[in-house]
C-alpha positions in Angstrom: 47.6 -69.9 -84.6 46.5 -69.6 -81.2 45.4 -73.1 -79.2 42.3 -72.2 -77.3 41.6 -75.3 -75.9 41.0 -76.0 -72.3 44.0 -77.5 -69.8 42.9 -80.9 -67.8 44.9 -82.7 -65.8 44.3 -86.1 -64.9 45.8 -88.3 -61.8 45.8 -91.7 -61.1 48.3 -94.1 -59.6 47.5 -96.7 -62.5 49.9 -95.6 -65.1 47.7 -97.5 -68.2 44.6 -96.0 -66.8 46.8 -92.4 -67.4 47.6 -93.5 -70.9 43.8 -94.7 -71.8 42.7 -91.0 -70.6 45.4 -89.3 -72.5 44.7 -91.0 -75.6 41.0 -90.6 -75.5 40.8 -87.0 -75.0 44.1 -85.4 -75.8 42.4 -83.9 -79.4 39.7 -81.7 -77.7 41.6 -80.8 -74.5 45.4 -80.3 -73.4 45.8 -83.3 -71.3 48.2 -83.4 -68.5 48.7 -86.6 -66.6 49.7 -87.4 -62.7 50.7 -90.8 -60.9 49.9 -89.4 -57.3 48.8 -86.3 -56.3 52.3 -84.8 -55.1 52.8 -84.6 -58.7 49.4 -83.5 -59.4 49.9 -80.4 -57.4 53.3 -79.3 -58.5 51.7 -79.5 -62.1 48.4 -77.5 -60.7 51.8 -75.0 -60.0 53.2 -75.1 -63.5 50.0 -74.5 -65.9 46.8 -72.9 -65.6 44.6 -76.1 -65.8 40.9 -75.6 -65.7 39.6 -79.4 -65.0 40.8 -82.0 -62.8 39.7 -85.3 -63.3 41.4 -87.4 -60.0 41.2 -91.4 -58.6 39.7 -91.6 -54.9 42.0 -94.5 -53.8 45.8 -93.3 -54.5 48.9 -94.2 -51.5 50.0 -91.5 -49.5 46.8 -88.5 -50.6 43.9 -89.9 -51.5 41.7 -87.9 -54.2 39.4 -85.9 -51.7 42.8 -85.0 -49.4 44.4 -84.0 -52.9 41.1 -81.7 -53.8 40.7 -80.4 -50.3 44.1 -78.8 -50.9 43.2 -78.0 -54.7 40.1 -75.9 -53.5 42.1 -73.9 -51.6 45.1 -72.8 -53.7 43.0 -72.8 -57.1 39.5 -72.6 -56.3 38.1 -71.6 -59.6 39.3 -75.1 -60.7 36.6 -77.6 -61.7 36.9 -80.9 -59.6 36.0 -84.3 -60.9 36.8 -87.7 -58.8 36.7 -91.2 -60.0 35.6 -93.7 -57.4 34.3 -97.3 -56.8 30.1 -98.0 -55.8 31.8 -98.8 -52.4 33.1 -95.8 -51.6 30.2 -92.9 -52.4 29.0 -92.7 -49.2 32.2 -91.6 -48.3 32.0 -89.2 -51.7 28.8 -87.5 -51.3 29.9 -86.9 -47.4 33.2 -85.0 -49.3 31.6 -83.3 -51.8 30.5 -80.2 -50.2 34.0 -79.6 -48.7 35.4 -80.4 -52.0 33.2 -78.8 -54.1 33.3 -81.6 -56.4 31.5 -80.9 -59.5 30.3 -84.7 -60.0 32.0 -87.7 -59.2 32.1 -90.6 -61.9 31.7 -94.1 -60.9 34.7 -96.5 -62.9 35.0 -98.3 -65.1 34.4 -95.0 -66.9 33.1 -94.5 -70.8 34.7 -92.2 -72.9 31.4 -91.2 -74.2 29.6 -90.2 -71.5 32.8 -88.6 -69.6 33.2 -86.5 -72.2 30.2 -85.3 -72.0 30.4 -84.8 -68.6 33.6 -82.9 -68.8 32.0 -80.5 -71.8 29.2 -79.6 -69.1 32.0 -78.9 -66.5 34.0 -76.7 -68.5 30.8 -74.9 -69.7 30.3 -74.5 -66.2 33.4 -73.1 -65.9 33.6 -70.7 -68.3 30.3 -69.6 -67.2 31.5 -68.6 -64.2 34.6 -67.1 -66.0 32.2 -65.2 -67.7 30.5 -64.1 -64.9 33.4 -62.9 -63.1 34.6 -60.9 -66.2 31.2 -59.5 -66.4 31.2 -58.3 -62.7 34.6 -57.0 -63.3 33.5 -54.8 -66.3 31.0 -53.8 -64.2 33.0 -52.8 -60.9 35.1 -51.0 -63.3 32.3 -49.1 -65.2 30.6 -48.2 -62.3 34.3 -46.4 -60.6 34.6 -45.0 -64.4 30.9 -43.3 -63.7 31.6 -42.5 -60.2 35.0 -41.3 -60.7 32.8 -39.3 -63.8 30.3 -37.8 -61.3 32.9 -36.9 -58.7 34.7 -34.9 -61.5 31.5 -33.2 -62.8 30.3 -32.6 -59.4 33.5 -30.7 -58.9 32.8 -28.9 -61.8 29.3 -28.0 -60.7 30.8 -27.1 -57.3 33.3 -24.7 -58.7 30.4 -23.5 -61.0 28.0 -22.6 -58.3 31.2 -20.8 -56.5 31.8 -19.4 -59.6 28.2 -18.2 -59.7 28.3 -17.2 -56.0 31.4 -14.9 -56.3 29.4 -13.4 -59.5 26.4 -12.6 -57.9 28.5 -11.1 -54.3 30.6 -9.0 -56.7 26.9 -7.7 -58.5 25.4 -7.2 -55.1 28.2 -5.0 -53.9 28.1 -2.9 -57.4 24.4 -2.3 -56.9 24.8 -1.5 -53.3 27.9 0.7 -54.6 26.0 2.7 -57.3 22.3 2.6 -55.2 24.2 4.5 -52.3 27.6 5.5 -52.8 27.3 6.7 -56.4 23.9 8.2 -55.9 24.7 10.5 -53.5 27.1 12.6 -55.8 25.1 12.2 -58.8 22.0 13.9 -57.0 24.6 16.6 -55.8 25.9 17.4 -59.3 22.0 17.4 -60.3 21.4 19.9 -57.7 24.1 22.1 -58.2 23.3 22.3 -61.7 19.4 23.5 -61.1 20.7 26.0 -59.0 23.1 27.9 -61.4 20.5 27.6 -63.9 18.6 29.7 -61.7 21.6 32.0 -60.8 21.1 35.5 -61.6 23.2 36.9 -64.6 24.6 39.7 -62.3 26.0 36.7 -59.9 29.6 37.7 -58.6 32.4 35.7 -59.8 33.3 34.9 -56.3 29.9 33.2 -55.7 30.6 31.4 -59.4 34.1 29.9 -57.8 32.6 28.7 -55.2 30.5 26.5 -57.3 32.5 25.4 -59.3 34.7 24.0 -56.6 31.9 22.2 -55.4 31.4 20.8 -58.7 34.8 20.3 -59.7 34.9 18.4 -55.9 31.9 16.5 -56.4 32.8 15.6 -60.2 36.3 14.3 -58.4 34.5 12.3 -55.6 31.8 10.6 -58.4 35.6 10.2 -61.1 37.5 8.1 -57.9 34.4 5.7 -56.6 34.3 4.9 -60.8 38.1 4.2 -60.5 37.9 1.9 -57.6 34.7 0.2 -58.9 36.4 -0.3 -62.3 39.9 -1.8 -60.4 37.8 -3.9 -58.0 35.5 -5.5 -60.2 38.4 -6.4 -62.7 40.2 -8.0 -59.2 37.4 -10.1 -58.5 36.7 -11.3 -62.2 40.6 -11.7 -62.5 41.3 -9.6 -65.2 43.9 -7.5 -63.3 46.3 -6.9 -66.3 49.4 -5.1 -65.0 51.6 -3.1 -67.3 55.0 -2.3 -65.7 57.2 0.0 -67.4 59.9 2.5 -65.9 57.9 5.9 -64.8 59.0 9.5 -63.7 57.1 9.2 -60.3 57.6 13.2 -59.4 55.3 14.4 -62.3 52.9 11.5 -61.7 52.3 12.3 -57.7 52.4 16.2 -58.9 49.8 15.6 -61.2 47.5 13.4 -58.8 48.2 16.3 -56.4 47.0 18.8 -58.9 43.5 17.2 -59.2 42.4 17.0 -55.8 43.4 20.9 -54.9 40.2 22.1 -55.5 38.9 19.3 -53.4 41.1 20.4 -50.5 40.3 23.7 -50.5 36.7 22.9 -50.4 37.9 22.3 -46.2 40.6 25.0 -47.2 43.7 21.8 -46.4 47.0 23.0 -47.9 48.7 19.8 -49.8 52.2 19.9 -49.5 54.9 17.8 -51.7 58.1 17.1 -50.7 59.8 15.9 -53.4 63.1 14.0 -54.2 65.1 17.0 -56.6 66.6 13.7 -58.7 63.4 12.6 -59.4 63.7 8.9 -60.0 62.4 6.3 -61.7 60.1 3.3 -60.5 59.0 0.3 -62.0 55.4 0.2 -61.9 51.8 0.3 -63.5 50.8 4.1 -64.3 47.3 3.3 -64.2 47.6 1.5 -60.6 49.9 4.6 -59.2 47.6 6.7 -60.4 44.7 4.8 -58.5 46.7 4.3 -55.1 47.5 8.3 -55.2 44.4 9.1 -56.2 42.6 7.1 -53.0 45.3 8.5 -50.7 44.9 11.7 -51.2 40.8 11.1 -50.8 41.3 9.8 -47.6 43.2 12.1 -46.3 40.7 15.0 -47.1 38.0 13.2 -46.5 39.4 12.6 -43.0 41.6 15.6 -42.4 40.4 18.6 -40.2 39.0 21.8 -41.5 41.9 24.1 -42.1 45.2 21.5 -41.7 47.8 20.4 -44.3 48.4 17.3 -45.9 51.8 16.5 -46.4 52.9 14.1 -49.6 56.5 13.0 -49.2 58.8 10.3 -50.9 62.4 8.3 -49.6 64.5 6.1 -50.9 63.6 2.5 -48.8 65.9 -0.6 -49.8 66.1 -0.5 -53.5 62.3 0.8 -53.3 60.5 4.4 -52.9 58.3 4.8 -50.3 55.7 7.7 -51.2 53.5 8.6 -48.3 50.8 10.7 -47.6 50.2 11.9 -44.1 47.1 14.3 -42.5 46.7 15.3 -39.3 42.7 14.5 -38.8 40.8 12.3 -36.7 43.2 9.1 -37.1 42.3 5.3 -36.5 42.8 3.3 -33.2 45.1 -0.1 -33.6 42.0 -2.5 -33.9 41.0 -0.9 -37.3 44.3 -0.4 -38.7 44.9 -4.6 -38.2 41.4 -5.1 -40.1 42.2 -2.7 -43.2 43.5 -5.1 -45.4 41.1 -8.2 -44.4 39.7 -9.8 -47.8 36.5 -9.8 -45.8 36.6 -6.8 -43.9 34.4 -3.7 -45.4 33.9 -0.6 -43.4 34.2 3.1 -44.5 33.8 5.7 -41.8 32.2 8.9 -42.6 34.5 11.7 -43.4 35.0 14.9 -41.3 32.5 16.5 -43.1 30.0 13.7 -43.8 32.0 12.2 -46.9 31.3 8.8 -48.0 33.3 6.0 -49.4 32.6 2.4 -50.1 35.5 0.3 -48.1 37.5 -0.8 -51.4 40.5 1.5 -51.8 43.1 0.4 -49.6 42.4 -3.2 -49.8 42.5 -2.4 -53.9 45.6 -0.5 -53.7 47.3 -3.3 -51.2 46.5 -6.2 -53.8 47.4 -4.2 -57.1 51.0 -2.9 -55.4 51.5 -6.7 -54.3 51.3 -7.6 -58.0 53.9 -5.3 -59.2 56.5 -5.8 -56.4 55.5 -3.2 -54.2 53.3 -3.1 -50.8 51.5 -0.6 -48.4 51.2 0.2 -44.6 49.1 2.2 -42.8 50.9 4.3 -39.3 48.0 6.2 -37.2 47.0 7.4 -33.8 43.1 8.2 -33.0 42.5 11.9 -33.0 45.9 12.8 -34.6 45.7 12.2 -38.4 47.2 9.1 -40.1 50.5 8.4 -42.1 49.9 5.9 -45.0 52.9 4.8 -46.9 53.3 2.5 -50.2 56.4 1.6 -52.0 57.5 1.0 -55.4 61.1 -1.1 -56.8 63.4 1.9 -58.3 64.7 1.5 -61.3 68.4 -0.5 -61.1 
């Protein structure tokens, strides 16, 4: 059973006056005895003692010398001192330097130092209890700031969060207000007016329109790409499906759909393939997209009546695919800004096309994810090479 009583030590160069004490309070307290204060303090040392009850008039350290040391090394300690009527002048001048809690003139009686030593301990454990009590509370109160600093973290991430949200929404509807407009209204148009063709119309004039339609259905099919691609980058949701692919029939293909396209500013594509036609490791979806915003660019940019020239290498355990035009090019400054996070420009095309910034920055990130990369070689005023590279199949 655990002994919850309170530790007192007691000093006095008298040894009887040391057994009296002893015997009268060693029931209700733990009772630890001194005959000079040397001895008192290498106790103080040995136990946690919570009362000391000490003579004034000891050899070598008196009882105010012996609590002017106590106060320092256990200040928490209650302090009694026994004394004579002659000496409490000198007592009440050593109490505030003490901080004696009373002083107790002798003879003593057990009665009424008992109770005196039940009102110092209460004192003490008051204080105890107070010090506890701030401690809970110095603790609480890091708990709730450590609490708020954590939640407002949460609410700062949140409100980024939110931010990012609301950019990536204010560049849809400035995407689909402008970019995605234009094309729609086109297609609208074009449509009125065949409904109002005559049914003697030539077939020439019909293939005519249906390039332009075919074109503008490509142009309104690509911005829906990118938009798709960059709003899943920006959410996060970039899922990437690598599997081995026959990249000759993929860039054919990708060709194949922007022909008509070309020959709407009558721009000959031509591919020169590898005859072993290899295989890369790689998302179809995100080839398809990178191919599909090359090509774009390099109508929308190429000169009436050029070429466009698609060709592919072997680079380092890697195939490097480029597309190259020979139209109005980019100076050095732009090139270095292409890939900025930042950065959104889209220069109008030779023949007023319109774009909304996001494809090579979405093609740079989505061939970064599946080992590959892209780099962009031009020269103002003579067309622009732009190359991107995929790991071959080992």
């Amino acid at each position: 059973m655990t002994d919850h009583r309170y530790h007192i030590l007691y000093v006095d160069d008298e040894e009887n006056n040391l057994v009296v004490f002893k015997n009268a309070f060693f029931r209700d307290y733990h009772v630890h005895t001194a005959l000079s204060a040397e001895e008192g303090l290498r106790i103080l040392d040995q136990y946690m003692i919570h009362l000391i009850v000490t003579d004034q008039k000891m050899p070598g350290m008196t009882g105010v010398e012996f609590l002017e040391k106590v106060v320092i090394s256990h200040p928490e300690t209650m302090r009694l001192i026994l004394t004579a009527y002659s000496d409490i002048d000198f007592i009440m001048r050593a109490i505030n330097k003490c901080g004696i809690y009373r002083y107790i003139l002798k003879p003593w009686d057990t009665r009424e130092l008992k109770i005196i030593i039940d009102k110092a301990l209460q004192n003490y454990q008051l204080v105890q209890d107070k010090k506890h009590l701030i401690e809970n509370l110095e603790k609480a109160n890091k708990q709730l700031e450590d609490k708020v600093r954590a939640r407002t973290s949460e609410l700062k991430i949140k409100n980024e969060e939110l931010m990012k949200i609301n950019q990536i929404k204010d560049k849809l509807f400035t995407i689909i207000s402008h970019d995605l407009k234009q094309p729609l209204v086109s297609l609208s148009v074009f449509f009125e007016i065949l409904k109002q063709l005559p049914e003697d119309v030539s077939r020439e004039k019909l293939d005519q329109f249906y390039m332009k339609l075919q074109a503008n259905l490509q142009d309104v099919t690509s911005l829906l790409d990118n938009l798709l691609f960059w709003s899943q980058s920006q959410m996060g949701s970039n899922h990437i499906d690598l599997k081995p692919i026959r990249i000759v029939e993929l860039v054919h293909k990708n060709i194949e759909l922007y022909r008509v396209s070309a020959l709407q500013k009558d721009i000959s594509i031509n591919f020169k393939h590898l005859t072993s036609n290899p295989l890369v490791i790689g998302d179809e979806n995100i080839i398809n997209l990178v191919m599909r915003n090359l090509l774009n660019n390099a109508i929308k940019y190429s000169k009436k009546k050029s070429s466009i020239t698609v060709n592919m290498e072997p680079q380092n355990g890697h195939l490097a695919i480029s597309v190259k035009d020979r139209g109005v090019g980019m100076s050095k400054k732009l090139i270095t800004r292409l890939f900025e996070k930042d950065y959104h420009s889209s220069a109008r095309g030779t023949s007023n096309e319109k774009g909304t910034g996001l494809g090579l920055k979405l093609c740079k990130e989505y061939l970064l994810l599946q080992s590959g990369d892209i780099y962009v070689e031009s020269e103002k005023g003579k067309g622009s090479k732009v190359t991107f590279t995929l790991p071959l199949k080992g």
